[in-house]
ZAFI-510640 format. One record per residue (C-alpha): residue in three letters; x, y, z. Coordinates in pm, whole numbers, padded with zeros to 5 digits, always signed. Layout:
ALAXYZ...
END
This chain:
UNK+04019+00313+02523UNK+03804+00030+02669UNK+03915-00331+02632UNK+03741-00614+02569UNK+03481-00700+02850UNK+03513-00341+03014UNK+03263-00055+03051UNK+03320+00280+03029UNK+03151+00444+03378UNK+03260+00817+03339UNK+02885+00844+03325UNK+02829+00705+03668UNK+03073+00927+03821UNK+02943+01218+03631UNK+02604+01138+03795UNK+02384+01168+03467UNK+02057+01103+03463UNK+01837+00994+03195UNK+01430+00978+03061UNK+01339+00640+02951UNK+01043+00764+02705UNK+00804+00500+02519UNK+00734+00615+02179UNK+00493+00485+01950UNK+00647+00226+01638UNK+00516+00501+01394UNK+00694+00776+01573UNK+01023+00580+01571UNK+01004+00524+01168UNK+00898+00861+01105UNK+01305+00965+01308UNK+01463+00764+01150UNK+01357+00916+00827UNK+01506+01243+00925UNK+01773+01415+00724UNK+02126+01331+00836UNK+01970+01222+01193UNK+01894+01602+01281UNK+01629+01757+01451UNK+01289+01552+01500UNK+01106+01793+01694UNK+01122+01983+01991UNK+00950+01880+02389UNK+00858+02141+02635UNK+00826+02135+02996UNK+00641+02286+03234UNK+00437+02261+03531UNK+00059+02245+03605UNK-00051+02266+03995UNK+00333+02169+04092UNK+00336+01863+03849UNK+00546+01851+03532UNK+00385+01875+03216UNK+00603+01750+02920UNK+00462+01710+02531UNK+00662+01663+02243UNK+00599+01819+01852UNK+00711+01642+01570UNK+00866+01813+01313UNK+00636+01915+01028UNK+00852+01802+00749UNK+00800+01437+00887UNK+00406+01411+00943UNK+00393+01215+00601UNK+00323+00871+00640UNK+00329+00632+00291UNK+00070+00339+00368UNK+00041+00043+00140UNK-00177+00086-00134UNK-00101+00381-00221UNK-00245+00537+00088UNK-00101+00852+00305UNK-00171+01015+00634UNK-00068+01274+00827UNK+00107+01197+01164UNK-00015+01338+01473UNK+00243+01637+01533UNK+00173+01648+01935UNK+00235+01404+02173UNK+00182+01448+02560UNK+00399+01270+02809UNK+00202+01027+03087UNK+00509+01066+03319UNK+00567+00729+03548UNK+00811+00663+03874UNK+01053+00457+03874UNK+01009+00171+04097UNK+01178+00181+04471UNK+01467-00023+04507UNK+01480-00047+04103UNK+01767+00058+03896UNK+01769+00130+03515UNK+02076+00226+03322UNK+02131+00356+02959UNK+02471+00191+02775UNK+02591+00242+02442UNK+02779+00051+02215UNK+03041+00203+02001UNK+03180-00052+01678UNK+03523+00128+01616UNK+03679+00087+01283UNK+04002+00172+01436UNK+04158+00200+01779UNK+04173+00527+01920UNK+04564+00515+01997UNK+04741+00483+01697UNK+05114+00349+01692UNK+05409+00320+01500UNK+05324+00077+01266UNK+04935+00278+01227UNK+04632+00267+01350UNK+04458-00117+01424UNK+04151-00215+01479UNK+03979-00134+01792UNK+03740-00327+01986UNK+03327-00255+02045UNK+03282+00014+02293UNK+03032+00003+02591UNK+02982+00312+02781UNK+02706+00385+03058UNK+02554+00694+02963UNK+02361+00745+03303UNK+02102+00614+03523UNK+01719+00627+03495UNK+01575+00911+03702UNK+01192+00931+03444UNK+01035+00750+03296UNK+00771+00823+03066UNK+00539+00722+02786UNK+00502+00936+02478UNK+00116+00913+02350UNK-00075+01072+01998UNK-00307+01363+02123UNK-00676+01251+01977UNK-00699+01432+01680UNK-00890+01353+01297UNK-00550+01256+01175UNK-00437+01015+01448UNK-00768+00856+01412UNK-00709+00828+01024UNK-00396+00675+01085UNK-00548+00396+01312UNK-00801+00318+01093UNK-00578+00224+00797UNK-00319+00059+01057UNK-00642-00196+01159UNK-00719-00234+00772UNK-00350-00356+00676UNK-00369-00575+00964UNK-00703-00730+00918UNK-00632-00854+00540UNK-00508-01200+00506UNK-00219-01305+00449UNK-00289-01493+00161UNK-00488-01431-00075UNK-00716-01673-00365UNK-00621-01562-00677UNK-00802-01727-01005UNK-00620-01884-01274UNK-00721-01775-01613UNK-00510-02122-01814UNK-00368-02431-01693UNK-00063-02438-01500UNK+00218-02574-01742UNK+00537-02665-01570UNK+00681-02942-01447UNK+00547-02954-01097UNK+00268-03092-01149UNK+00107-03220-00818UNK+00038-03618-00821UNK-00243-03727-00655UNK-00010-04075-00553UNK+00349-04150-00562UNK+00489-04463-00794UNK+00687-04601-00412UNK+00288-04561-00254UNK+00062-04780-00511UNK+00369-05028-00472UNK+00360-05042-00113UNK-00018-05020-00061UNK-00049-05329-00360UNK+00201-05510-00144UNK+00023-05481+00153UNK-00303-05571+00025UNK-00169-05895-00141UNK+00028-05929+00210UNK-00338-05924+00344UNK-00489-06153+00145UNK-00206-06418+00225UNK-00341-06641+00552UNK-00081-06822+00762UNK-00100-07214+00710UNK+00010-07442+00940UNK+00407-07436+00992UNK+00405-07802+00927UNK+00232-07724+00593UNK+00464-07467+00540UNK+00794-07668+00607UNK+00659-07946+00340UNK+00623-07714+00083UNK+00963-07565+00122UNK+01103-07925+00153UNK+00931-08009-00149UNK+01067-07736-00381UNK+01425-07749-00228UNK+01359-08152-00365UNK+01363-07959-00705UNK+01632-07670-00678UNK+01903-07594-00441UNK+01854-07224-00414UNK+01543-06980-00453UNK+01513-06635-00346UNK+01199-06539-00157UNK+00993-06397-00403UNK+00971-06734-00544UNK+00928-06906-00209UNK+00647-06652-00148UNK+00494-06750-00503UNK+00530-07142-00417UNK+00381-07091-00045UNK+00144-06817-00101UNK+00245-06694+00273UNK+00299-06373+00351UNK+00654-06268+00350UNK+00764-06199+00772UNK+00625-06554+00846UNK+00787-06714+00539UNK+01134-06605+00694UNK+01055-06689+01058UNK+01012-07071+00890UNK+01328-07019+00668UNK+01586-06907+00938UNK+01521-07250+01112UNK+01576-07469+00808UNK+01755-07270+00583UNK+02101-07036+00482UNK+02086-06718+00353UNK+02333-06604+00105UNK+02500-06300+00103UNK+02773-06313-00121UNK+02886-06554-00416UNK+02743-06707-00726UNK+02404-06708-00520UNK+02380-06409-00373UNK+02015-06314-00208UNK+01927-06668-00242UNK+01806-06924-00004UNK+01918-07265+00042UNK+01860-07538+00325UNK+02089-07606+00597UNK+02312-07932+00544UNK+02152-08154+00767UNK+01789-08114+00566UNK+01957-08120+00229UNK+01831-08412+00008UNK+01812-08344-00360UNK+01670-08521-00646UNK+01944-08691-00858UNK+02126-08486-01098UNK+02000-08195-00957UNK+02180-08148-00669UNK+02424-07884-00758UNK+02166-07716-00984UNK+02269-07364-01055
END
């Protein structure tokens, strides 16, 4: 039994050699649909002038070929071989891989799980490529293959009533028409003077201890970056307490009007 991360060579030493054959994508679905994996056709060999001559016959039970639409064809049944060396100094091997259910040795206890199998099953002595002869059916068969391909993928399809669910596209979010009216007011707003600026905001912190900036924006009219550049030299922010989010001036610009200056 072969442990993890070893190959099984009793094919190398056995000195097997192999035919690497390319088959046509039809071909390969039209095996696969054989009964119980058996016999797909049969390939004779012989010789022409000295050189090999090799063709392969598919079985007639699997020239049908189900199209979309509806459509069928009948698969080429003969197939000539374009045989090909195999490049000098060039090796190609065959392996297979064997999942086992269950180890091979069994012991007291029963049988375990065994591990994936890889075996060499020989070395590449052919190879070959497995063409369609030209006949009416193979032609058939390439003509539909071009029509599948050539339709689009998608297709216009017209509605006959409204669509009615809840998915309604929307030609602009809510979050979008805020942000592009905020931006256009943003616009509008011209930068004054910072000397300007810093009177106004003395003035109104004359009248109130703490404002948040939507109101400082109001009483300014400036737009909101440049408001805080101004702010951050004069004033607090507050991020916690009674006056959370507000703004309020630093202690050593503070100078309220009478009864007002612990206005809340």
């Amino acid at each position: 039994m072969s442990e993890k991360g070893e190959v099984d060579l009793t094919g190398a030493k056995l000195n097997t050699g192999v035919w690497l054959v390319k088959v046509p994508k039809y071909l390969a679905t039209q095996w696969a649909k054989a009964p119980g994996r058996g016999e797909v056709g049969k390939i004779r060999i012989g010789k022409n002038q000295g050189k090999a001559e090799v063709s392969f016959t598919l079985n007639e039970d699997l020239t049908q070929i189900d199209c979309a639409g509806g459509k069928s064809v009948s698969a080429p049944r003969e197939h000539p071989f374009t045989m090909q060396t195999v490049d000098k100094g060039q090796t190609l091997a065959v392996f297979t891989e064997t999942s086992s259910g269950q180890s091979e040795e069994s012991s007291g206890s029963g049988a375990g799980a065994g591990p994936d199998k890889i075996a060499l099953e020989g070395v590449v002595v052919q190879k070959a490529e497995c063409r369609p002869a030209a006949s009416e059916n193979y032609m058939k068969l390439k003509r539909i293959q071009i029509e599948e391909s050539s339709k689009p993928v998608r297709l216009s399809q017209q509605l006959d009533k409204a669509v009615t669910n809840n998915y309604k596209p929307v030609a602009n979010h809510a979050y979008n028409r805020e942000y592009d009216k905020k931006k256009k007011e943003e616009g509008k707003r011209a930068r004054a003077d910072k000397q300007q600026v810093l009177d106004m905001l003395f003035s109104a912190f004359e009248k109130h201890q703490f404002y948040n900036i939507k109101d400082l924006v109001d009483i300014t009219k400036q737009p909101v970056n440049y408001l805080k550049e101004i702010l951050h030299d004069i004033g607090i922010y507050n991020v916690k307490g009674t006056h959370k989010n507000t703004w309020e001036l630093r202690p050593e610009y503070r100078h309220y009007q009478g009864d007002e200056k612990m206005d809340e």
